[in-house]
C-alpha angles and dihedrals in degrees: 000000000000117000133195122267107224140206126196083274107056101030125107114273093254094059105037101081081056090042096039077054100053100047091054099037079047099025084247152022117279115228090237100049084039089059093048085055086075080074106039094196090055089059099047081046095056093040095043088055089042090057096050093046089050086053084064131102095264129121112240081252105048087048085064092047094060088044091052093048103047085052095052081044096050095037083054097048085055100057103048093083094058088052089052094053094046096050098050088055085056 
């Protein structure tokens, strides 16, 4: 399934006062945020619970570190069952 990237421009009403934020707060509109603009409630969702995670004790950096962290985790979670896979055929 490939879905549209949007911009403020192109997204659906709903999303593009959250999209129309973020560019100016970036300079522009991540891939990532520009794809959950195709389900409007899923944007206000992610930044809703962005914005809450940016209200905690953590240092800005620390804040990255944990992102960083969970995505290596979950990229890691994805893949295990390739490598199983792999490894039974061997």
């Amino acid at each position: 399934m490939n879905l549209p990237i949007h911009t403020a421009e192109s997204a659906p009403e709903e999303a593009r006062k959250l999209l129309s934020g973020i560019s100016s707060a970036l300079g522009f509109v991540p891939n990532m945020i520009g794809g959950m603009a195709n389900a409007p409630a899923l944007l206000e969702g992610y930044t809703t619970l962005s914005g809450i995670f940016d209200k905690t004790s953590f240092s800005a950096t620390e804040r990255q570190v944990i992102l960083l962290t969970t995505s290596r985790f979950v990229e890691q979670l994805h893949q295990s069952p390739a490598r199983f896979a792999r490894r039974r055929r061997l």
